[in-house]
KOLDRENSE-248309 format. One record per atom (N, C-alpha, C): residue number from 1; chain; atom name; y, z, x. Coordinates in Angstrom, 3 decimals, m for minus. Layout:
<gulos>
+-----+---+----+----------+----------+----------+
:   k : c :  a :        y :        z :        x :
+-----+---+----+----------+----------+----------+
: NUM : A : CA :        Y :        Z :        X :
...
+-----+---+----+----------+----------+----------+
</gulos>
This chain:
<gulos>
+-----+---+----+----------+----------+----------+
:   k : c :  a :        y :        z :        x :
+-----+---+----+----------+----------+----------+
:   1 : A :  N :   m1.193 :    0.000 :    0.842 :
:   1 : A : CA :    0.000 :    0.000 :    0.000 :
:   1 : A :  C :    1.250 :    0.000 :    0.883 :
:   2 : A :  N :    2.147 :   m0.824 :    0.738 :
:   2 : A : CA :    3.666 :   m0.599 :    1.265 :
:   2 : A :  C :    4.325 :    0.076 :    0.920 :
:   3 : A :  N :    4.932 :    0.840 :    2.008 :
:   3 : A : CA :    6.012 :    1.873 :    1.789 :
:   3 : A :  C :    7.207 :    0.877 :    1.003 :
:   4 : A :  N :    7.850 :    2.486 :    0.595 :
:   4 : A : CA :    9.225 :    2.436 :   m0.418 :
:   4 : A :  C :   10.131 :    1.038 :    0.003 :
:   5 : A :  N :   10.565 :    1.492 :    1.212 :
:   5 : A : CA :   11.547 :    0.120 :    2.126 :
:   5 : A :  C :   10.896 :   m0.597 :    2.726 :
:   6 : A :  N :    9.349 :   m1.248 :    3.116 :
:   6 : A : CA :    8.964 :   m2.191 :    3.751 :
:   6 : A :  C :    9.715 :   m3.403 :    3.329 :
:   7 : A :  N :    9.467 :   m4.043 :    4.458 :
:   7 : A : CA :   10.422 :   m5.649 :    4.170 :
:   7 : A :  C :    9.927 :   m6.344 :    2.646 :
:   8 : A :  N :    8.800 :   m6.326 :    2.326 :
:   8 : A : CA :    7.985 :   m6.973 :    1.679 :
:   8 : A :  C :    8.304 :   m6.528 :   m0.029 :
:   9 : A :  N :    9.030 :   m5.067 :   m0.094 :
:   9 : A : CA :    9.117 :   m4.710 :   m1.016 :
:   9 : A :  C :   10.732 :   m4.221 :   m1.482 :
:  10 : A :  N :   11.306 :   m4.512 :    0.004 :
:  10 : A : CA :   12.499 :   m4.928 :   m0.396 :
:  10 : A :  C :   13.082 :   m6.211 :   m1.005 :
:  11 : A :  N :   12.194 :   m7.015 :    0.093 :
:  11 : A : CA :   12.509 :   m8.710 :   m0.474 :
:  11 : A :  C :   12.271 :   m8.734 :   m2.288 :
:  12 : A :  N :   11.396 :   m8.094 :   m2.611 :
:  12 : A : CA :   10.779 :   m8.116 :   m3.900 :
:  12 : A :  C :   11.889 :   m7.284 :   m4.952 :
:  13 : A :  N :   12.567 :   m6.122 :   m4.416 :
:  13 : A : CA :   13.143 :   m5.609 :   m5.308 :
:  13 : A :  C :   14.614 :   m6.335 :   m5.972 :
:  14 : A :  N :   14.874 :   m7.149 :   m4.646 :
:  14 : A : CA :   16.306 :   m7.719 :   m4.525 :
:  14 : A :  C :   15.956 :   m9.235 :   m5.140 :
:  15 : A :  N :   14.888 :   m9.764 :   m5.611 :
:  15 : A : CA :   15.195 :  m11.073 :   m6.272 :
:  15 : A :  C :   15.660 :  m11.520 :   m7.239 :
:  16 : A :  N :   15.795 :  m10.305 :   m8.061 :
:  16 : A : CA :   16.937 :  m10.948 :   m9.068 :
:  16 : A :  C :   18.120 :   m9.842 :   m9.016 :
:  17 : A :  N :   18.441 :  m10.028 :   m7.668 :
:  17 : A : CA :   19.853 :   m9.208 :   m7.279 :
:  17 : A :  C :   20.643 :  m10.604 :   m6.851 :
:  18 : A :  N :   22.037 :  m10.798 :   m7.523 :
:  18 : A : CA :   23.158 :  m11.446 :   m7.217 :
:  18 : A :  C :   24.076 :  m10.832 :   m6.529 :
:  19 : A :  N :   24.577 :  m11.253 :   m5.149 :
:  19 : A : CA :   26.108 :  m11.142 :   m4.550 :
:  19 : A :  C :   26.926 :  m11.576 :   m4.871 :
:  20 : A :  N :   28.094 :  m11.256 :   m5.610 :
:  20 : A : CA :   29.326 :  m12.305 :   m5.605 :
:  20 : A :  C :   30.298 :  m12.115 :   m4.494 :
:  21 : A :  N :   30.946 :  m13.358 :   m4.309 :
:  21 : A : CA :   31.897 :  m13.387 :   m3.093 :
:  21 : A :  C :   32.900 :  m12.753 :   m3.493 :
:  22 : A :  N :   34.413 :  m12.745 :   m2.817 :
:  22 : A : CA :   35.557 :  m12.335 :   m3.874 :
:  22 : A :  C :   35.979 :  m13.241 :   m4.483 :
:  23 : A :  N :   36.028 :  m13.789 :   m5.286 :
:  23 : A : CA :   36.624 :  m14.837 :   m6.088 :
:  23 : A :  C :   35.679 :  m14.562 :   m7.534 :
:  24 : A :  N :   34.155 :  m14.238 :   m7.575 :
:  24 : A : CA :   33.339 :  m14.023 :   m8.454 :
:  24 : A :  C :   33.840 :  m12.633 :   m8.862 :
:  25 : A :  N :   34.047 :  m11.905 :   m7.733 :
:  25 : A : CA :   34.556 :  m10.172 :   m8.216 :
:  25 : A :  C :   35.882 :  m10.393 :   m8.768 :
:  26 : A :  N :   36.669 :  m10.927 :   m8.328 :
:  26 : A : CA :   38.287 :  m10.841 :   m9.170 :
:  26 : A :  C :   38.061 :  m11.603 :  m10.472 :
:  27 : A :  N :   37.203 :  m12.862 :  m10.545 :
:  27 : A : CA :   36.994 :  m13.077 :  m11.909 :
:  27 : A :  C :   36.753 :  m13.065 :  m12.972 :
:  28 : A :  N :   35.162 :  m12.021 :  m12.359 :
:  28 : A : CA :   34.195 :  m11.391 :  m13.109 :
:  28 : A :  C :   33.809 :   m9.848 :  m12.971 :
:  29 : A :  N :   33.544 :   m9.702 :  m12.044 :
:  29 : A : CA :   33.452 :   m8.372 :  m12.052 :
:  29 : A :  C :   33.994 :   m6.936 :  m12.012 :
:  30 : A :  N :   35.398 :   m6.975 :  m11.242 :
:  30 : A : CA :   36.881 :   m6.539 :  m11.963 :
:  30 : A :  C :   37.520 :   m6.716 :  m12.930 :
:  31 : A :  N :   37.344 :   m7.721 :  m13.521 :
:  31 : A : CA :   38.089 :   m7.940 :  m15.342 :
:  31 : A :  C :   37.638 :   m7.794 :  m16.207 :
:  32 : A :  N :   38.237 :   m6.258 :  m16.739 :
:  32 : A : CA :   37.745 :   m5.831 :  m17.840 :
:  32 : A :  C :   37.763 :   m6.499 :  m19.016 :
:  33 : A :  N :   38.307 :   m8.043 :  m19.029 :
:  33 : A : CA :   38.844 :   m9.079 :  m20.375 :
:  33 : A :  C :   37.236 :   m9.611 :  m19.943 :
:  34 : A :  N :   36.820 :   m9.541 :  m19.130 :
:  34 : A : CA :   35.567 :  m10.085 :  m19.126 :
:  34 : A :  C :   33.814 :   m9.813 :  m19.781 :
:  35 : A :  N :   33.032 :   m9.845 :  m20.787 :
:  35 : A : CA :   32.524 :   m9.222 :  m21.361 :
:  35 : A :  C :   31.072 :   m9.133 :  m19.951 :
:  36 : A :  N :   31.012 :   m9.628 :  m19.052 :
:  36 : A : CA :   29.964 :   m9.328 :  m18.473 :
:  36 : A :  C :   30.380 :   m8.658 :  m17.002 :
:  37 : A :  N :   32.184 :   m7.920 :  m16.985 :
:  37 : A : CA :   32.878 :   m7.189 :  m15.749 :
:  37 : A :  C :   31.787 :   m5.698 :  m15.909 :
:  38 : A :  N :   32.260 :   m4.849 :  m14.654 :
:  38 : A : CA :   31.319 :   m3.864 :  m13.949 :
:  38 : A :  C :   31.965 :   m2.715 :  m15.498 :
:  39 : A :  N :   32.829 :   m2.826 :  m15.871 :
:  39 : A : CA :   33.020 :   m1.779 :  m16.420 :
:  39 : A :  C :   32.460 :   m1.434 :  m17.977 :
:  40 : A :  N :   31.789 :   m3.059 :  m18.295 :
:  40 : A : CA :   31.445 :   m3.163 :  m19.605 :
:  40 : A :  C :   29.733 :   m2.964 :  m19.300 :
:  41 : A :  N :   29.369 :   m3.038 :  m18.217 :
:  41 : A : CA :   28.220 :   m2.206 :  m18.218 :
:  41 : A :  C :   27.883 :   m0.770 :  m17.940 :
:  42 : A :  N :   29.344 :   m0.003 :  m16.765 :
:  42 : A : CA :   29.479 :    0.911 :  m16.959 :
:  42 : A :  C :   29.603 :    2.023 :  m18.086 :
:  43 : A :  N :   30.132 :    1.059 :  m19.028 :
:  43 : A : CA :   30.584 :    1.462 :  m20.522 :
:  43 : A :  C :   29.248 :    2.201 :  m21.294 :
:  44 : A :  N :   28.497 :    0.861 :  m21.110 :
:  44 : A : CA :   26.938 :    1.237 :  m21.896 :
:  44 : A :  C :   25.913 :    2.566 :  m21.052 :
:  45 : A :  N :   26.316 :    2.446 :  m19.833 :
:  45 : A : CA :   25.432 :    3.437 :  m19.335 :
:  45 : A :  C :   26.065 :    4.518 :  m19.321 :
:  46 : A :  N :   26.974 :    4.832 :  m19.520 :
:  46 : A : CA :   27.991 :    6.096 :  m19.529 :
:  46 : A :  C :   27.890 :    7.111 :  m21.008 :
:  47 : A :  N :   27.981 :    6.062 :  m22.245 :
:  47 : A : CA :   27.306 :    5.933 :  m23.114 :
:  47 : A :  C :   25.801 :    6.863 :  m23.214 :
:  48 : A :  N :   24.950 :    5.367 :  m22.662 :
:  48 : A : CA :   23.506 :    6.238 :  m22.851 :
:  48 : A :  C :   23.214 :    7.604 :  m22.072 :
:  49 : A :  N :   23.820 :    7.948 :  m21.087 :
:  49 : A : CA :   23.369 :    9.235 :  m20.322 :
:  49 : A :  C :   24.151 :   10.090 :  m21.080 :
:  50 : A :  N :   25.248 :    9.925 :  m21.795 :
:  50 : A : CA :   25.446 :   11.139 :  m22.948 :
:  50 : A :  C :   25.198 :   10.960 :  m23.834 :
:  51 : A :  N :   24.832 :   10.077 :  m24.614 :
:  51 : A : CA :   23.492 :   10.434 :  m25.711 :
:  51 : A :  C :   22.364 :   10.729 :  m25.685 :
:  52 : A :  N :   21.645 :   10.927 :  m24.122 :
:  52 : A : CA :   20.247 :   11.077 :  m24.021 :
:  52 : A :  C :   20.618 :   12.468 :  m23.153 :
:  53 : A :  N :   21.286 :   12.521 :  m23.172 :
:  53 : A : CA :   21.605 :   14.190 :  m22.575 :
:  53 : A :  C :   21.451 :   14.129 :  m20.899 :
:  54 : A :  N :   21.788 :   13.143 :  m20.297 :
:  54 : A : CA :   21.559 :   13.207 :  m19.047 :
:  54 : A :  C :   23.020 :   13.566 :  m17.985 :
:  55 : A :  N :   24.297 :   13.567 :  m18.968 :
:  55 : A : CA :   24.857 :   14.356 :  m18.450 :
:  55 : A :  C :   25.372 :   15.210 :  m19.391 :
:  56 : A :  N :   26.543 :   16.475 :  m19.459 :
:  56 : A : CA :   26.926 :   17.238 :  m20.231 :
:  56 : A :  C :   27.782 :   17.026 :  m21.173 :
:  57 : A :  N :   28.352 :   15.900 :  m20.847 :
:  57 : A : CA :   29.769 :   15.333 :  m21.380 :
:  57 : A :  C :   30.008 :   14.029 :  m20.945 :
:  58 : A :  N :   30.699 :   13.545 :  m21.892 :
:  58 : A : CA :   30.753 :   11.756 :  m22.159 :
:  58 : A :  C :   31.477 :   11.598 :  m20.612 :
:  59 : A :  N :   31.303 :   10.694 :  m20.004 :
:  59 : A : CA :   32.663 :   10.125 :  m18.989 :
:  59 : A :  C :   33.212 :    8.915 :  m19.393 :
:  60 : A :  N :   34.475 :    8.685 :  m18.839 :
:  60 : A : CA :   35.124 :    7.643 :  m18.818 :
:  60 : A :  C :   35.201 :    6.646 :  m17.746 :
:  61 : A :  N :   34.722 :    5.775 :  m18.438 :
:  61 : A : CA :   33.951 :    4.546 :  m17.248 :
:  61 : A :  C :   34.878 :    4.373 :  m15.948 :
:  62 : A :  N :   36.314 :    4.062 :  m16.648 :
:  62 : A : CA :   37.615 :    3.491 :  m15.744 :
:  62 : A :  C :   37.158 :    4.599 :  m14.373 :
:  63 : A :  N :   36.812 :    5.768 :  m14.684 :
:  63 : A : CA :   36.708 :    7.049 :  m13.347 :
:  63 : A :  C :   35.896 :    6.345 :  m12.643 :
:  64 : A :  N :   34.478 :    5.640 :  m12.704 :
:  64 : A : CA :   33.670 :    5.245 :  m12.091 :
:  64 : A :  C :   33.595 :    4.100 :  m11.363 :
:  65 : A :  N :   35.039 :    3.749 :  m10.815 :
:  65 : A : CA :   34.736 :    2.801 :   m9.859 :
:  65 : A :  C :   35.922 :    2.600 :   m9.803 :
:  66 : A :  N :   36.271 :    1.445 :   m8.279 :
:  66 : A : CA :   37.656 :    1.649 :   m7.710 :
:  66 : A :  C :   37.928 :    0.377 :   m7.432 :
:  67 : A :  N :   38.592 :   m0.530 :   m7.558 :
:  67 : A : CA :   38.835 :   m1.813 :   m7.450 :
:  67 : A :  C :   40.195 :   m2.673 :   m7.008 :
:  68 : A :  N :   40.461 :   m1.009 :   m6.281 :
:  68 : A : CA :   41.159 :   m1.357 :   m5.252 :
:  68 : A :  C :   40.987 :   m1.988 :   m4.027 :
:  69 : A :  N :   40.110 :   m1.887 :   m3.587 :
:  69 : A : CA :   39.790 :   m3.314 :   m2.062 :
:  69 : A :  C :   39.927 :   m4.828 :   m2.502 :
:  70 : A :  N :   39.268 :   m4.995 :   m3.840 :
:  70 : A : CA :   39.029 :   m6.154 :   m4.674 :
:  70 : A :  C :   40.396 :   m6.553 :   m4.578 :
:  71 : A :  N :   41.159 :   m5.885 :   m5.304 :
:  71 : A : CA :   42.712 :   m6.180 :   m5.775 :
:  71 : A :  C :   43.702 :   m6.423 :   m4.214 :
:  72 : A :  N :   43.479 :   m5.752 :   m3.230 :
:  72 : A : CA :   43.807 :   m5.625 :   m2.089 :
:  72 : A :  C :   43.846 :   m7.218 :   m1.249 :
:  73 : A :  N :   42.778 :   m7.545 :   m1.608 :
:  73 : A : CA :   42.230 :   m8.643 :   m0.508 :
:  73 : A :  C :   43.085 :  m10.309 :   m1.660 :
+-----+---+----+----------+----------+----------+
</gulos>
């Protein structure tokens, strides 16, 4: 069996992992006008871990991430 990080099972975990360059992040993944940006999935999981009790209290997505380098560059 392969360990956790062997190459073999990294390659495997990351195949349906996408990079975007910056131009994909300022378009898409920073714009919240965007229905598939980081924050509209943040939204849903922020969501489900306080309805399933996995944290104590709701958060607010906007806290969870910083998009300032994005905006920067």
């Amino acid at each position: 069996m392969d360990s956790l990080f062997s190459p073999i099972v990294v390659k495997e975990q990351l195949g349906g992992v996408k990079l975007f360059d910056l131009a994909a992040n300022k378009a898409m993944a920073f714009d919240k006008s965007n229905p598939k940006s980081l924050i509209g999935n943040l939204e849903l999981t922020a969501k489900a871990a306080a309805e399933f009790k996995i944290i104590p209290q709701p958060l607010k997505p906007e806290s969870l991430y910083d998009d300032s380098i994005v905006k920067s560059l």
